[in-house]
N, C-alpha and C positions, 0 to 999 in steps of 0.2 A: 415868571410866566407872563403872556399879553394879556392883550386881552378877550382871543379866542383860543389859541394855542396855550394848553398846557404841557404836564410832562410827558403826556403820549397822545400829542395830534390836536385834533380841532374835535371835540365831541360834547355831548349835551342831546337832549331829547328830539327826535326826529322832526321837523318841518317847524320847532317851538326853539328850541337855543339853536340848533344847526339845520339851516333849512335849505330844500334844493338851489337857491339862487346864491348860500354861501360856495357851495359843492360846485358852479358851474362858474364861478369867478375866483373858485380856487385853480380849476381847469386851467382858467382865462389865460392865469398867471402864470401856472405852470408851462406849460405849452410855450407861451412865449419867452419865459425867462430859458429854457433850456432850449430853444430853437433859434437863440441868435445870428451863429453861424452855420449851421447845418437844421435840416429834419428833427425836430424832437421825435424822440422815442421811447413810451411809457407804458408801463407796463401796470394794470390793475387788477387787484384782489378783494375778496366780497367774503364776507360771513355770513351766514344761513338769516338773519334778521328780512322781515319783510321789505324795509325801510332801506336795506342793500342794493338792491335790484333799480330804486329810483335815483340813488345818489352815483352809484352804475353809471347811470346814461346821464347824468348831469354832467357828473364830470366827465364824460366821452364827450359830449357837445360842446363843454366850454375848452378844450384838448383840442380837437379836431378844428372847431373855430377857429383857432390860433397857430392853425399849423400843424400840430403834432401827431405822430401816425401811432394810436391806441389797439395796445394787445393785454386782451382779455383774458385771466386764467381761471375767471370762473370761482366760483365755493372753494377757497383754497385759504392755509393757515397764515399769516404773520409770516412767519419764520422761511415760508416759500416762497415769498414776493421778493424778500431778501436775496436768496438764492439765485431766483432767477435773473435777477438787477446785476449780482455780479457774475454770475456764469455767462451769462449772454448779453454783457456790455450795455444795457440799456442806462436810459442818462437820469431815470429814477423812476422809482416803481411807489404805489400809492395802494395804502389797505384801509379797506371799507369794515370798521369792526367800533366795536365799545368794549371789547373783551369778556370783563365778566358782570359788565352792566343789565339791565334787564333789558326784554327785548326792544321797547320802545324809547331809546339812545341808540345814537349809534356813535359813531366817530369815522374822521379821516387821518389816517396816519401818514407822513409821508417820507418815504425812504431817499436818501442820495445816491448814487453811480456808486459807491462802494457798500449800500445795502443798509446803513447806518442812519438813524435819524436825523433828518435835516436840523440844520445849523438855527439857535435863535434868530438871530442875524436874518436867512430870511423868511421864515417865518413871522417876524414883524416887516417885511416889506410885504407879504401879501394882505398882513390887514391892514397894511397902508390902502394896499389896491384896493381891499374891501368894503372901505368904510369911503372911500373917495367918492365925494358927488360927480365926477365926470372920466368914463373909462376912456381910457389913454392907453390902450392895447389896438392894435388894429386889427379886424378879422381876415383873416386868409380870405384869396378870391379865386377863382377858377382850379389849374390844377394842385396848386402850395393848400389848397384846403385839404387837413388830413382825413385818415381814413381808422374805424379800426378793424380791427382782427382775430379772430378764435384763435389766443393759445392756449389750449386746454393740453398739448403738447409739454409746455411748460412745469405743468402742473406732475408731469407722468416722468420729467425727469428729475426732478426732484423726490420723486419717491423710491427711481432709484437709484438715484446718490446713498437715501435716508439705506437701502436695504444695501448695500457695497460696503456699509460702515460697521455692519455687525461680523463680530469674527468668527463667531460660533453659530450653529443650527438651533433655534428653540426649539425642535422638535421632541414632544411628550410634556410640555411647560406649558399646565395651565394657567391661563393670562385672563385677566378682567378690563376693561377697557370703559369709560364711562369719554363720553366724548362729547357730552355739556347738548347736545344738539344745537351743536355747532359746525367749526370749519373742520376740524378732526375726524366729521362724520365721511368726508368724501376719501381721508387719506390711512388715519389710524392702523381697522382693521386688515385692509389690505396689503399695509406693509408686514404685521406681525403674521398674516395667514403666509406670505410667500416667504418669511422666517421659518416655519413650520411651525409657529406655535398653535396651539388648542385654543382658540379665541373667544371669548362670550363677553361681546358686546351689551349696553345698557344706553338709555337715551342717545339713540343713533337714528333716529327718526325725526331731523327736523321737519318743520311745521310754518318754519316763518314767523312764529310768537312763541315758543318753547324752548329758545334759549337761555342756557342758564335754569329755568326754573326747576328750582328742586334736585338740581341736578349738576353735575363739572366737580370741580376743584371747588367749590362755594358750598358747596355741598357731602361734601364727599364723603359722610356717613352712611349715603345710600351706598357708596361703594364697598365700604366697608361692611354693609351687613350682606349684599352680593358677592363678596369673595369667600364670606363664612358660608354662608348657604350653597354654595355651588362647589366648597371644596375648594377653591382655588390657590395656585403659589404664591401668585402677585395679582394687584390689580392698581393699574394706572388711571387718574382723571385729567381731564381736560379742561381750558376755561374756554370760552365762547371762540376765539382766534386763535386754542391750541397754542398760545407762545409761553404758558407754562404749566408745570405739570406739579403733581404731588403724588406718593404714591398708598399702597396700605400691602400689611404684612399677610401671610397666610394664617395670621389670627386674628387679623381684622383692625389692627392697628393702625393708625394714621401715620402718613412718615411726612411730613412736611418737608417746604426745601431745604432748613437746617440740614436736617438731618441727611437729605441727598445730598448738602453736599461737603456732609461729612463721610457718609460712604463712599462719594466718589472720590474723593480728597485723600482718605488715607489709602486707596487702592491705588490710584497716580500716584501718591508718594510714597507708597510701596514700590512702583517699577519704576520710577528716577524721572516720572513725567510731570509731572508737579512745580513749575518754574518758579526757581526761588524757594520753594517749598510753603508756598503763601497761597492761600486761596482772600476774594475778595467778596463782603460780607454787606451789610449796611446796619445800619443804627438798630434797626428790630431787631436781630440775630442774635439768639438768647444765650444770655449769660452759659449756661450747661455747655451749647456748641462750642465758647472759649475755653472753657474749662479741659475739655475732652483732645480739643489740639493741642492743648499747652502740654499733655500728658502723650500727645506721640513727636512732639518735635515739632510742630505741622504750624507756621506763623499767618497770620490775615491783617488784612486792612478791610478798617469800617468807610462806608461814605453815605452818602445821603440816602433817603430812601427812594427808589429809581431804577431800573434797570439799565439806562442809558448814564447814569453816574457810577454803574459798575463797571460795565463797560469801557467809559471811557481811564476810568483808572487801570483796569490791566490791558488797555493798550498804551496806557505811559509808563505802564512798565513790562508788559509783557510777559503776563499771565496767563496759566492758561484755563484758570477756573475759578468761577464769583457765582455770585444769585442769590435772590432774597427767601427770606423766610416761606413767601405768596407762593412761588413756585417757578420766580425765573432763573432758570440758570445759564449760563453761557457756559461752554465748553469752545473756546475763541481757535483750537487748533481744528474745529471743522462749519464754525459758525461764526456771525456777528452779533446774533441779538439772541434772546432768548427762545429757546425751541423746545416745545414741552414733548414732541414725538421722540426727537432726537433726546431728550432727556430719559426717555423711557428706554430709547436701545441703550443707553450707557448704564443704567440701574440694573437691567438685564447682561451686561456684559457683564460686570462684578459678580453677579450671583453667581453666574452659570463658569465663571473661569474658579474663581474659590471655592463652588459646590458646595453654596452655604445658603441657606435662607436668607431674608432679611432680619427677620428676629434674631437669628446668630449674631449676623453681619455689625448689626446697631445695636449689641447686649454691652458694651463698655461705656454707651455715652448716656449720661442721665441728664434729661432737659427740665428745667427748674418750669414749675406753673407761670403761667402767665394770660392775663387777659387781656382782651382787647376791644373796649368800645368804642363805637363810634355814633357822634352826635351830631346828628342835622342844626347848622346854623344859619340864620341871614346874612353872616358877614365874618365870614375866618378869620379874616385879621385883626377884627374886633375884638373877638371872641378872644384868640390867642393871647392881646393884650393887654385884656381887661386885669385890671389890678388885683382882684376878690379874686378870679382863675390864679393867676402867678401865684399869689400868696398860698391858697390851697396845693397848687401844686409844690413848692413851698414846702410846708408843712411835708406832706407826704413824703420827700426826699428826704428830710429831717428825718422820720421815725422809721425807714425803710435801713437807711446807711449804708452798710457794706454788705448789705442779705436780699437786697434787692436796685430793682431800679422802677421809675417815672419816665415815660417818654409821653410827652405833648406834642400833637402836631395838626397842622393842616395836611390834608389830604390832595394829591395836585392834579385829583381829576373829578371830583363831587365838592357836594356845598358840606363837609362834614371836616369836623374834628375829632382825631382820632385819640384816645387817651390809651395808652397800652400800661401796664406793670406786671411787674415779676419777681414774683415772691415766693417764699420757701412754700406755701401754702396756697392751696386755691380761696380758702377761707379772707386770708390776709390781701388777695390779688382784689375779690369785691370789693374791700373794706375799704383800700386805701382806690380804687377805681372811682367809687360813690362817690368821695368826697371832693373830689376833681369836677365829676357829673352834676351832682348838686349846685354846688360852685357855680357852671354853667350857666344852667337854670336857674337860680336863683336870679343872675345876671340878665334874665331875660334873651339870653343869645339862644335858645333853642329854637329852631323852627317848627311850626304845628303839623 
C-alpha cells in the first residue's frame, strides 16, 4: 500500500485524510496522464454521501483543466462505472464511494480502460504528483480545455445489461432489498420490479448522512427481521457502493458470501460452468465452506484478503467464480469486479431454476462459528509486530490445532486490526479472540 492508496483507492475522512484539493490533483493527473495522445475521456460515479457531490466537481475541474472531456453518471454503483469504462471504450472511469464506511469518509476509486483497478505502479506516480512542491502538469487553454457531460444514459444501460442476464421471470417472488441508502437506491429496485418480482424495499431513502447507518450488508439483521415480518422468499442487502451483496433466507437467516458462493458454485458445477471446477476464496473463507466442496468434488484457491487479489487470480487462470466472505463476488464470465446487484440475479437464478428455497439449497453445508473483532490502532504495523501480540497469537494456534484456526491482520482500508477465529464453539471463538484483544491492549496499541 502508499501512502494514500490503499486496496481500494484513495479514502479516509472527507476534507480531513482525503480533501477536495487531493480530489482535484488526482483530476490533474489523470486527465493528463491518459490524454497524451488524444482527448481523455472519463467517466465518474458518486455514492449518495453528502461529501460526493464536492469531490464530483473537484475532480471535474482538475479533468477538464487538463484536457479531459468528463461524463457524469450520476448516484450509480462500483460495479456500473466498470461497465461503462468497458462497453463504451472510455480510457478510465473514477467512483466517488468509501463503500461501507460511514457517511463522513469517503474515497476515490479508480478504474483502467478494461474496468479493473489501477495498477500500483501508478497510483504511486500520482502521489508523486500529490505531494510535489511544484505542479508540472500544464493546464489546457482555449478550445483543448475539457468539457463535461450528463451521462445518466450510462447509468440506464447498464441496468439493462443487469435485466438481459436473468433467464427466468421473478414474477410472484417475494424479494427484500435493503440497499444501505446508498448507490443501490437509484438502480436495485428497479431492476428486480421490471423482473416481475414483488419488491419491498428498506433504507432506500438516501439523505446524504444515512448511509450505511443501521443499515446494508453491515447491518443486515434489520434485513433479516424485514423478510420474517413481511413473509418474504429472499431478501438481498447492499453496502454503500452496492459492489457486494449478502443475502437472508425465508427464515431469516443470514447467508453471507461463503455461502453464495457455495450455492452458486455447486449450481455452475452442476451445469459444467465452473472452470476447472475451482472457485476462488481468500484467507477468511471458513473452514465449514472447505469442508462442503471437498464433499462435492468442487476445488479452490485461497489469496489474500481483497477483491482485487481474487480477481486477479482467476484471471491467471481463468475462473469463472471467487469472492470473499464480506460479500464480493465476481462472476468474471459477465463482470470484472464485484457486483452485489448482479450477485443478487445469480442467487435468484439458482433458486428459481432448482425450485428450491435457500434453506433447501444451503441445508448440506455446515459453517463452523467464527468471530471477528476488530481493533482500532495507532500504528498496524506496530501492532501486528509487537512480540506479546505474536506470542499470544501464538499460544492461541497452539491450543486451537486442527479444530480451529487464528487469523491476524491489518485491515487495508481503516486504522484497525482485525483478529478473526473459528472454533467448534461460539464459546471458545471469545475465549481464544480475548486473548489476542487483551494482548493488544495491554501493549498499548489500542486507540482511544
Amino acid at each position: 500500500m502508499g501512502k494514500y492508496f490503499g486496496t481500494d483507492g484513495f479514502r479516509g475522512e472527507a476534507n480531513k485524510v482525503l480533501t477536495v484539493m487531493h480530489a482535484f490533483k488526482v483530476g490533474r493527473f489523470l486527465g493528463n496522464y491518459f490524454g497524451k495522445d488524444h482527448k481523455a475521456r472519463i467517466v465518474i460515479g458518486k455514492d449518495t454521501r453528502r461529501s460526493s457531490y464536492m469531490f464530483e466537481d473537484a475532480l471535474s475541474a482538475g479533468l477538464t483543466s487538463s484536457g479531459a472531456d468528463v461524463y457524469l453518471l450520476h448516484v450509480t454503483t462500483t460495479p456500473s462505472v466498470s461497465y461503462v469504462v468497458i462497453s463504451e471504450g472510455f480510457d478510465c472511469g473514477i467512483m466517488i464511494s468509501a463503500s461501507h464506511n460511514p457517511f463522513y469518509d469517503n474515497g476515490i476509486k479508480i478504474l483502467n480502460g478494461e474496468g479493473h483497478k489501477l495498477s500500483a505502479e501508478i497510483e504511486a506516480l500520482i502521489e508523486e504528483y500529490i505531494d510535489a512542491e511544484e505542479d508540472t502538469i500544464p493546464y489546457a487553454v482555449g478550445e483543448d480545455i475539457g468539457r463535461t457531460v450528463d451521462y445518466s444514459m450510462g447509468r440506464h444501460r447498464y441496468m439493462g445489461y443487469l435485466i438481459s442476464l436473468a433467464k427466468r421471470s421473478f414474477k410472484g417472488v417475494k424479494v427484500g432489498l435493503d440497499c444501505a441508502n446508498g448507490s443501490a437506491s437509484t438502480i436495485a429496485k428497479p431492476v428486480f420490479d421490471a423482473l416481475g418480482a414483488k419488491t419491498f424495499t428498506m433504507s432506500n431513502e438516501p439523505n446524504g448522512v444515512n448511509i450505511n447507518t443501521n443499515c446494508g450488508s453491515t447491518h443486515i439483521e434489520n434485513l433479516a427481521a424485514f423478510v420474517v415480518e413481511n413473509n418474504l422468499d429472499v431478501g438481498f442487502a447492499f453496502d454503500g457502493d452496492a459492489d457486494r451483496c449478502l443475502a437472508v433466507d425465508e427464515k431469516g437467516n443470514i447467508i453471507d458470501g461463503d455461502l453464495i458462493l457455495y450455492l452458486c458454485g455447486t449450481y455452475l458445477h452442476e451445469h459444467g460452468e465452473l472452470t476447472n471446477s475451482t472457485i476462488v476464496t481468500t484467507i477468511m473463507s471458513n473452514m465449514g465452506l472447505y469442508k462442503a466442496l471437498d464433499d462435492k468434488g468442487i476445488s479452490y484457491e485461497k489469496t489474500t484478503v481483497g477483491d482485487k487479489y481474487v480477481y486477479e487470480c482467476m484471471m491467471n487462470n481463468g475462473y469463472t467464480l471467487g469472492g470473499e466472505q464480506s460479500g464480493h463476488i465476481i462472476f468474471s464470465k459477465y463482470a470484472s469486479t464485484g457486483d452485489g446487484i448482479l450477485t443478487s440475479l445469480m442467487v435468484m437464478e439458482v433458486m428459481l431454476e432448482k425450485k428450491m428455497s435457500i434453506s433447501e439449497l444451503l441445508k448440506d453445508i455446515k459453517i463452523y462459528p467464527q468471530l471477528l473483532v476488530n481493533v482500532k490502532v495507532n500504528d498496524k504495523k506496530a501492532a501486528r509486530e509487537d512480540a506479546v501480540v505474536k506470542e499470544a497469537a501464538a499460544q492461541v494456534e497452539r491450543e486451537l490445532g486442527d479444530e480451529g484456526r487464528l487469523l491476524l491482520r491489518e485491515s487495508g482500508t481503516e486504522p484497525l486490526i482485525r483478529v478473526m477465529v473459528e472454533a467448534k464453539t461460539d464459546e471458545l471463538c471469545a475465549k481464544y479472540a480475548k486473548i489476542v484483544t487483551d494482548a493488544l491492549k495491554k501493549q498499548g496499541h489500542e486507540r482511544p
